[in-house]
C-alpha positions as CSV (number, residue, x, y, z in Angstrom):
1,X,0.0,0.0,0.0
2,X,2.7,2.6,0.9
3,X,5.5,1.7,-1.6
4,X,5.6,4.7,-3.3
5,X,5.0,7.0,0.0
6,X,7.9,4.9,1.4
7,X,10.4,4.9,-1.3
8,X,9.9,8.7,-2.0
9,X,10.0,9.7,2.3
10,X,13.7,7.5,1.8
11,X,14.6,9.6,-0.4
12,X,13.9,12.5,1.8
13,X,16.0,11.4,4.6
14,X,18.9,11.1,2.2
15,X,19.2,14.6,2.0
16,X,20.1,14.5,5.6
17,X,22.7,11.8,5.3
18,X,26.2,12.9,5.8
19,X,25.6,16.1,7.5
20,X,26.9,16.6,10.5
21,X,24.0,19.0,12.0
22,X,20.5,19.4,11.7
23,X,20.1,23.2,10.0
24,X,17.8,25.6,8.8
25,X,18.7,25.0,5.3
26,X,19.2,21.0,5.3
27,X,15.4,21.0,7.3
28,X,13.1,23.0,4.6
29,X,14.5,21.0,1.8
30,X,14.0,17.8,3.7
31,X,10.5,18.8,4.7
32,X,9.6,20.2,1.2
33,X,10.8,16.9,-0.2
34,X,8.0,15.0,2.8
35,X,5.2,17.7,1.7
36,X,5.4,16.2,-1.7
37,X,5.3,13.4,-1.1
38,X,2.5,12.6,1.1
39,X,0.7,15.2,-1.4
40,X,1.6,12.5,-4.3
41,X,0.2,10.0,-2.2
42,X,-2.8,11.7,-2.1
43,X,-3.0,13.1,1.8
44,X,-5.3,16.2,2.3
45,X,-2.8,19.3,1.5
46,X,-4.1,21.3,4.6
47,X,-2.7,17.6,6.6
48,X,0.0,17.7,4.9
49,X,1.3,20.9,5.2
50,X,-0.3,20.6,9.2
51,X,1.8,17.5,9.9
52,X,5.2,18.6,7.6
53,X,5.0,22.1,10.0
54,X,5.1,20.7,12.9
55,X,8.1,18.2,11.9
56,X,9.8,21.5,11.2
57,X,9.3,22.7,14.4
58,X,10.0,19.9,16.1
59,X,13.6,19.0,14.0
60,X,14.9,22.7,14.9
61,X,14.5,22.2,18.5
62,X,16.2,19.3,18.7
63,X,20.1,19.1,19.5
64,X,21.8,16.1,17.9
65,X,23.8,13.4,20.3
66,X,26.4,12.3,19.1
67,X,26.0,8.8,18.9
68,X,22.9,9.8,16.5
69,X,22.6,10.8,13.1
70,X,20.6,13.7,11.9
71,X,19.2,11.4,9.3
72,X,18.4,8.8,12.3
73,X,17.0,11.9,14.5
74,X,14.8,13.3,11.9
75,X,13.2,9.9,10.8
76,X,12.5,9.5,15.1
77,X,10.6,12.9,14.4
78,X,8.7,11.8,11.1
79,X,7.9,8.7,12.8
80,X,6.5,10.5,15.9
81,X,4.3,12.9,13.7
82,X,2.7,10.3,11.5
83,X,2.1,8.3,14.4
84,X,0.3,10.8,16.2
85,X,-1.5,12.2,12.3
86,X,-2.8,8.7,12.4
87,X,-4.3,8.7,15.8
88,X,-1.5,7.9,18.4
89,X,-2.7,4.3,19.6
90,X,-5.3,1.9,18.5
91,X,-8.9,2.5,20.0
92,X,-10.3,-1.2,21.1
93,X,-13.6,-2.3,19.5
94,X,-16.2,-2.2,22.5
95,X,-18.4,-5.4,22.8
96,X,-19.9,-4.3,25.7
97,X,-23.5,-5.3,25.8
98,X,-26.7,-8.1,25.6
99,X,-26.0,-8.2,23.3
100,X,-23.2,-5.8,22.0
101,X,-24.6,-4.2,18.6
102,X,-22.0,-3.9,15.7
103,X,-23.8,-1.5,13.0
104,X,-22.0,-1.8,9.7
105,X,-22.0,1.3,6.8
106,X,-20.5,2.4,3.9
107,X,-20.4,2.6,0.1
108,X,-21.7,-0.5,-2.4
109,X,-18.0,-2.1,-3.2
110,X,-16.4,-0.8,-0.2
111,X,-16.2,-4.3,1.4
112,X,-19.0,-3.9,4.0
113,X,-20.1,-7.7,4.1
114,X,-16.6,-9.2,3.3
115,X,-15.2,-7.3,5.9
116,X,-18.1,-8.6,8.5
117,X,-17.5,-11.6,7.8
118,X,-14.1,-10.9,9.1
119,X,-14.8,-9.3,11.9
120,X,-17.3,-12.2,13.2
121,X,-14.7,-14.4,13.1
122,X,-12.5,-12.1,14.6
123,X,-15.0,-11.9,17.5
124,X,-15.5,-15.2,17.6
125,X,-12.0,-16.8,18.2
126,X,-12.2,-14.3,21.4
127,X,-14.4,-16.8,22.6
128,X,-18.0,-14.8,21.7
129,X,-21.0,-15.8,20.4
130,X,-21.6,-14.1,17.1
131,X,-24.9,-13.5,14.9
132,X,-24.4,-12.3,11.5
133,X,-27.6,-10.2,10.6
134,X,-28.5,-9.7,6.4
135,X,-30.0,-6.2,5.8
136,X,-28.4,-5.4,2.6
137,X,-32.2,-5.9,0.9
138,X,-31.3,-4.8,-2.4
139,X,-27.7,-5.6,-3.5
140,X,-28.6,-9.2,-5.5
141,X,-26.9,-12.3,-3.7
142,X,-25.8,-9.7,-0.7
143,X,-27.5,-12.1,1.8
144,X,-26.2,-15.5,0.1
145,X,-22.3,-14.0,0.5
146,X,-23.0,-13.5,4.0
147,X,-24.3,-17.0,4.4
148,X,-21.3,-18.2,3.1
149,X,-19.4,-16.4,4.8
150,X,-21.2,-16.7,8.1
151,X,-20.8,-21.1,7.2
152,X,-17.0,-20.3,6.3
153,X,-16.3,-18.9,9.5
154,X,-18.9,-20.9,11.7
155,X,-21.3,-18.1,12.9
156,X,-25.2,-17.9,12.6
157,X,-26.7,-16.2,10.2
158,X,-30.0,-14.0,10.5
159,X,-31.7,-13.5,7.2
160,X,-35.5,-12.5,5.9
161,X,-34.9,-12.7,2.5
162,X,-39.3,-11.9,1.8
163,X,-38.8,-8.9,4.2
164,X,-37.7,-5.3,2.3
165,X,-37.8,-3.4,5.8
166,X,-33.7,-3.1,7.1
167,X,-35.0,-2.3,10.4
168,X,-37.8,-4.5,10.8
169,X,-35.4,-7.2,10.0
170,X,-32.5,-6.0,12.5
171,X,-35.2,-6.0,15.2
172,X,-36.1,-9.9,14.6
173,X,-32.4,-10.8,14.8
174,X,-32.0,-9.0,17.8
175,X,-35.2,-10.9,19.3
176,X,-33.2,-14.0,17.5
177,X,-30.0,-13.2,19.5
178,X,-31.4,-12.7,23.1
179,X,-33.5,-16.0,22.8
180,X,-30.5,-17.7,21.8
181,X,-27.5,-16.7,23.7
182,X,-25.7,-14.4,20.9
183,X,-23.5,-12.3,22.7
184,X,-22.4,-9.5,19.3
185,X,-24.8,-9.0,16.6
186,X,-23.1,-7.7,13.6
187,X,-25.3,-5.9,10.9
188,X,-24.2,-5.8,7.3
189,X,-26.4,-2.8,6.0
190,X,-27.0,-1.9,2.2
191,X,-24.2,0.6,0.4
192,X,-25.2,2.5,-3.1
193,X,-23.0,3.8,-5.5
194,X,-22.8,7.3,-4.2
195,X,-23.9,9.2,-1.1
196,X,-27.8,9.9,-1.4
197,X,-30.5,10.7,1.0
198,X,-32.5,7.1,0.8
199,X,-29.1,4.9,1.5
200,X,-28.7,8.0,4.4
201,X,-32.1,7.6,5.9
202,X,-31.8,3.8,6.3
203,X,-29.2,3.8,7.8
204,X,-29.7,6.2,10.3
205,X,-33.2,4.7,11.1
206,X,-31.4,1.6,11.2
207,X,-29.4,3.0,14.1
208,X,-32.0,5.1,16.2
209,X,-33.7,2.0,16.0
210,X,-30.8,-0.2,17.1
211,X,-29.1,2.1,19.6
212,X,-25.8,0.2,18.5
213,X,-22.7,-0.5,20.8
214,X,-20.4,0.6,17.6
215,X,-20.9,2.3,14.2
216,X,-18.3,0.9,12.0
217,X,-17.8,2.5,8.6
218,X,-16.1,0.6,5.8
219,X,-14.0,2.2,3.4
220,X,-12.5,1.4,0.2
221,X,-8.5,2.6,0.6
222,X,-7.9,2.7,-3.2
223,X,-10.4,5.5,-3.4
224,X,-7.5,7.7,-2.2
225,X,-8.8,11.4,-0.9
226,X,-12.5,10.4,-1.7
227,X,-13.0,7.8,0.7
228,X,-12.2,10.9,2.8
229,X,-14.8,13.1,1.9
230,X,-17.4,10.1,1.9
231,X,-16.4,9.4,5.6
232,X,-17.4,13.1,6.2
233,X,-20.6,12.8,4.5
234,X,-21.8,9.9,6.5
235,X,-20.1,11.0,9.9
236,X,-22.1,14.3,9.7
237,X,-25.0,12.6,9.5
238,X,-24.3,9.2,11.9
239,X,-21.8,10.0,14.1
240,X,-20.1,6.6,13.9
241,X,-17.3,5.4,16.2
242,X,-14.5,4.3,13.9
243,X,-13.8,3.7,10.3
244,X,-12.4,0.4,8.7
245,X,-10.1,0.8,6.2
246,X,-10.1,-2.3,3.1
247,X,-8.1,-3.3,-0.1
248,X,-4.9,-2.4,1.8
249,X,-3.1,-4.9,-0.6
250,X,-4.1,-3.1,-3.3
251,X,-2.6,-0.4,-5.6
252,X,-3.3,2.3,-3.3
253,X,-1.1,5.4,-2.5
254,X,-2.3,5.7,0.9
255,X,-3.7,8.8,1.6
256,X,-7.1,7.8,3.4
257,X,-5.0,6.1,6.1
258,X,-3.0,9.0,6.9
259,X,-5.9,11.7,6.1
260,X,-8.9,10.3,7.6
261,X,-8.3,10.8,11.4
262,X,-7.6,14.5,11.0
263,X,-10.5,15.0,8.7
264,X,-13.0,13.1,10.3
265,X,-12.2,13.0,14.1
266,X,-12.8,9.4,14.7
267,X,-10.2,6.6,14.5
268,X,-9.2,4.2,12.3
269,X,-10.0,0.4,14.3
270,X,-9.1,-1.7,11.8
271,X,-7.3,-2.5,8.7
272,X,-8.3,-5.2,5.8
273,X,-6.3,-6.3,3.2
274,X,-7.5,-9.7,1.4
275,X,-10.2,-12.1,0.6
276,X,-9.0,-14.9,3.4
277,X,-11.1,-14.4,6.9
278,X,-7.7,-13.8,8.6
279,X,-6.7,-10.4,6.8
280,X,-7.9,-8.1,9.6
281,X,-5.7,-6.1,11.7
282,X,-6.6,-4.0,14.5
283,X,-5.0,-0.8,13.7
284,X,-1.7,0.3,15.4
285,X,-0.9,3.8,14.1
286,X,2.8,4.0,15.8
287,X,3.2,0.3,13.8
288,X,1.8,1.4,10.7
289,X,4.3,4.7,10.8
290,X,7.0,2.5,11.4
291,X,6.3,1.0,8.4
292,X,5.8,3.5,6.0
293,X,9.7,4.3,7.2
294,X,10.7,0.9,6.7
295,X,11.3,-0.2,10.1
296,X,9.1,-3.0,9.8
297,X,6.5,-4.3,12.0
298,X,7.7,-7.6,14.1
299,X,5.1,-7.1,16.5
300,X,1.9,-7.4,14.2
301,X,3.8,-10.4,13.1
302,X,4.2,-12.3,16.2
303,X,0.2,-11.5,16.4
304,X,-0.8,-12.9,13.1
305,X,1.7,-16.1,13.8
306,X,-0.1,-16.9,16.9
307,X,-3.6,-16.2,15.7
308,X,-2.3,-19.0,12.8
309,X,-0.5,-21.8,14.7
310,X,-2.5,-23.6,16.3
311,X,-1.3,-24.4,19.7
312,X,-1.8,-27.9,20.3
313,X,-0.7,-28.8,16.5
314,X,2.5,-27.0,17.3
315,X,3.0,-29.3,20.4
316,X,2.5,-32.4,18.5
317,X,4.9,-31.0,15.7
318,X,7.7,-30.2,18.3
319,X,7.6,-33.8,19.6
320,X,7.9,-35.6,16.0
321,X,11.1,-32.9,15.5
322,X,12.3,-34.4,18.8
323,X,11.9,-37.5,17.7
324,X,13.2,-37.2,14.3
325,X,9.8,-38.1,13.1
326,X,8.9,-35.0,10.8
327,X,7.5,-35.7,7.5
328,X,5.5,-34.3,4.6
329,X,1.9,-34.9,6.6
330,X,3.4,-32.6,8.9
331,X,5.1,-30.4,6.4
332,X,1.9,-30.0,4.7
333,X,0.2,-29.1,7.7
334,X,2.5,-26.2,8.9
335,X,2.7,-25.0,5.0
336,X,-1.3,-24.6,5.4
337,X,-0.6,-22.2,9.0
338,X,1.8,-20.3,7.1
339,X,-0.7,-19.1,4.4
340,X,-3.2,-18.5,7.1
341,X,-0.9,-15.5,8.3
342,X,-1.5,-13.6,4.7
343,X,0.2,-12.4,1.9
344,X,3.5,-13.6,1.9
345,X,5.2,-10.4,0.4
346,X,2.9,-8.6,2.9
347,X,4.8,-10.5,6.0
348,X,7.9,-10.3,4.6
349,X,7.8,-6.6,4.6
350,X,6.9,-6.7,8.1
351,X,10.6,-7.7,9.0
352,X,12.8,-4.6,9.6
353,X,14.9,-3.1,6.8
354,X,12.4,-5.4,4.3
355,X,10.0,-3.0,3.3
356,X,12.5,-0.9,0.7
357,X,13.2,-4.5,-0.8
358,X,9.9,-6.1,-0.4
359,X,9.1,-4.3,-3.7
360,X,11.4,-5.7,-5.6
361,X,10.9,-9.4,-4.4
362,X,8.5,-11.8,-7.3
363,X,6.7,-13.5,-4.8
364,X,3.3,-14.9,-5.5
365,X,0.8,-16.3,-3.3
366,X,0.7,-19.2,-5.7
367,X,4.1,-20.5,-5.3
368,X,3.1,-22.5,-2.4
369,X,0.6,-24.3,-5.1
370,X,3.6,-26.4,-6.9
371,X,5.1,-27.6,-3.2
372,X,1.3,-28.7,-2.4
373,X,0.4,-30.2,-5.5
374,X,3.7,-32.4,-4.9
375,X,2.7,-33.4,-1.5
376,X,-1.0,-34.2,-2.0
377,X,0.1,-36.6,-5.1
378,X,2.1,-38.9,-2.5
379,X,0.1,-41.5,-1.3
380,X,-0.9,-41.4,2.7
381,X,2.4,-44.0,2.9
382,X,4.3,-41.8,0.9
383,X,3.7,-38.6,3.5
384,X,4.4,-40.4,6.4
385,X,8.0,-42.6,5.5
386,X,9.3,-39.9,2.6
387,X,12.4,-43.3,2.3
388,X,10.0,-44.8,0.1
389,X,10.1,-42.4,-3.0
390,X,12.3,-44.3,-5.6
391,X,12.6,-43.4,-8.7
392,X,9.2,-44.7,-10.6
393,X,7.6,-43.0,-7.4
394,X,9.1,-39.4,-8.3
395,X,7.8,-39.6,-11.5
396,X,4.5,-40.9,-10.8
397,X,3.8,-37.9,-8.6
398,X,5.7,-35.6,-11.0
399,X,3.2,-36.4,-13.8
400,X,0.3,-36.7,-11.0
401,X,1.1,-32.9,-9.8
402,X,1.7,-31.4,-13.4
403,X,5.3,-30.9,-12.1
404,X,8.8,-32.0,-13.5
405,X,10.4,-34.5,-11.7
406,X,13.2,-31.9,-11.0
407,X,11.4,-30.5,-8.7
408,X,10.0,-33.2,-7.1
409,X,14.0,-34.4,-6.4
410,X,14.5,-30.4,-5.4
411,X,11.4,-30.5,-2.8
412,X,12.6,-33.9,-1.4
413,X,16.5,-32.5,-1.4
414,X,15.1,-29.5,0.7
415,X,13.4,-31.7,2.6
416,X,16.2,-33.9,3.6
417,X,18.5,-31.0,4.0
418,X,15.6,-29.5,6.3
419,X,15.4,-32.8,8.5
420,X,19.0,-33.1,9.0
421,X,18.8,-29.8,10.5
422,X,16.6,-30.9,12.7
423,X,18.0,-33.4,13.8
424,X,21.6,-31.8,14.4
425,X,19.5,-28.8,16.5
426,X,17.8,-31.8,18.9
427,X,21.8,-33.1,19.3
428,X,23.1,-29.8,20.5
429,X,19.7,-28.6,21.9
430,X,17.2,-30.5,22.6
431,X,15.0,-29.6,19.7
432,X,13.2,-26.4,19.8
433,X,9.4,-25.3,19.7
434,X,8.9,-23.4,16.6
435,X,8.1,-23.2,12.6
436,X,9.9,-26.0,11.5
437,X,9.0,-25.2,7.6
438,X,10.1,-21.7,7.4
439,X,13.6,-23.0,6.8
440,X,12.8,-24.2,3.3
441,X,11.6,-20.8,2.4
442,X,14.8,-19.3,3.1
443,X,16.8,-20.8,0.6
């Protein structure tokens, strides 16, 4: 999402490399340099040239330590400012409540139903009960998506699909959730194409009839500066709690994320960024500016890592590695916990120092795809005692996974390299409770 913000903010900072001082002179070109370029990424001027002042004024007051860098001191101010443009910390979703009442707006495309989806799993996994409630009554298929969804992620869905009254509807699923225990309703609304006054007064009936715990509004990132005036539209007129930015991992140039909490008031709570039920963040502003700067975000990685391993399957994985029992059944299995985590480009530029090569880096979702064909055209035998694939074997499942047999003898090499390691680690160590398959993707 921030590529271009990134690389062009770099190239800021390099004015002030090699200087020995911060200055007046060495300052406003750095600064000009920042203006323009959250301007090209389409941030609000009057932001801009708000948060770009007040880096100024902070980088002239500061006196430089020796064992610093200017360069180092004025990204510690950048950082700083676009942490605090941004919000300054992440504002918890309340599910306070019986039940707790989670009213969902925003524009037809934006995400609205996807994105609830997400959030009921989300919910869920904290160990709620979760009702997903259909009042999109116009959008065709609107309240199949969410049952597919809602069966996907293993939460109740509420739908009248006769009924053409939003609020009527939202009612009976309240009444639906008290009689059976639901602790958060969730209430996927209907979005048009624009802003107009009918999509407004639904929505807003919808809410002084619900009295919701949170008003959520989803908004598309790629819209750039006009998912910024949209948010203002409907904030004027609903007064929600917190917007939800989607399509991170798009070809956005960021400006909504960095705009949006000046212009509309009200923090950003979370962040989207795929099609798989996992993709939602909450939203860390000091994480996300460290980012943008290229300092990676390890933290949101440890998160996402332990929202994906499950904990009892990394147990039972740490014993076979003790016992020098790993194979592909279990290879397999961690490969699957790995995509759960997200984009793989994505994670890698979560790792300091990354993000400015991240870019750079062909890496496609789908090259996990060959490595699982392979495995899934072994037989169960196969999996379990990897000694038994001869030669006629490797081709077999060569031919079976639409693979050469090249890389069916480089999968197995890795393989063998990978347990080997394993076993030398247990020797020296005792074995060690981790990722086991993360090895192979370093090579």
């Amino acid at each position: 999402m921030f590529e271009n913000l990134s690389t062009k903010l770099d190239r800021a900072f390099k004015t002030l490399k090699g200087q020995g001082s911060i200055t007046d002179v060495n300052v406003a070109s750095t600064v000009k340099e920042i203006r323009r370029a959250l301007i090209d990424a389409d941030v609000n001027y009057k932001v801009a040239k708000q948060v770009t002042d007040k880096i100024k004024e902070e980088a002239l007051g500061q006196d430089v330590l020796i064992s610093v860098s200017p360069g180092q001191l004025f990204i510690k101010i950048v950082s700083d400012e676009l942490t605090k443009l941004m919000g300054g910390s992440a504002e918890p979703l309340s599910t306070e409540g019986s039940p707790a009442i989670i009213l969902i707006s925003g524009l037809q495309g934006s995400g609205k139903t996807t994105f609830s989806g997400k959030l009921a799993s989300l919910i869920k996994k904290q160990g709620k009960d979760v009702l997903l409630t259909a009042c999109d009554i116009y959008r065709p298929a609107a309240i199949d998506q969410l049952k597919v969804l809602g069966e996907q992620v293993g939460v109740d869905v509420y739908a009248e699909p006769e009924n053409k009254n939003a609020v009527e509807i939202a009612n009976n699923a309240l009444d639906y959730a008290k009689k059976n225990g639901k602790k958060v309703v969730i209430v996927d609304t209907a979005g048009r194409l624009a802003v107009d006054e009918q999509m407004m007064d639904e929505i807003a009936a919808l809410k002084k009839s619900l009295n919701p715990t949170e008003t959520l509004f989803v908004v598309d990132s790629m819209t750039g500066q006009d998912a910024v005036n949209t948010a203002k539209a409907f904030n004027d007129r609903l007064d929600f709690n917190g917007v939800v930015l989607t399509k991170l991992d798009g070809d956005t140039r960021g400006g909504a994320a960095l705009s949006i909490r000046t212009v509309v008031e009200k923090p950003i709570k979370f962040i989207s960024y795929g099609e798989k039920m996992e993709a939602l963040d909450v939203f860390h502003p000091d994480r996300m500016a460290q980012r943008i700067l290229g300092m990676g975000d390890v933290v949101s990685l440890v998160e996402r890592a332990q929202q994906a391993f499950d904990e009892e399957e990394a147990m039972r994985i740490n014993k076979k590695i003790r016992k020098n029992q790993f194979n592909f059944e279990d290879f397999l299995s961690q490969l699957q916990q790995i995509k759960k985590m997200g984009n793989i480009k994505d994670l890698i530029g979560m790792l300091p120092g990354m993000g400015k090569m991240v870019k750079d880096l062909d890496i496609d979702d789908n090259a996990f795809k060959p490595i699982e064909a392979i495995i899934k055209s072994m037989t169960p035998q196969e999996r379990k005692n990897p000694e038994l694939l001869d030669g006629s074997r490797r081709r077999r499942i060569a031919q079976g996974s639409g693979t050469t047999i090249q890389d069916v003898n480089k999968l197995l090499k890795q393989f063998n390299d990978m347990r080997k390691l394993m076993k030398t680690m247990n020797k020296f160590q005792g074995g060690r409770r981790g990722m086991p398959t993360m090895n192979m993707f370093r090579r």
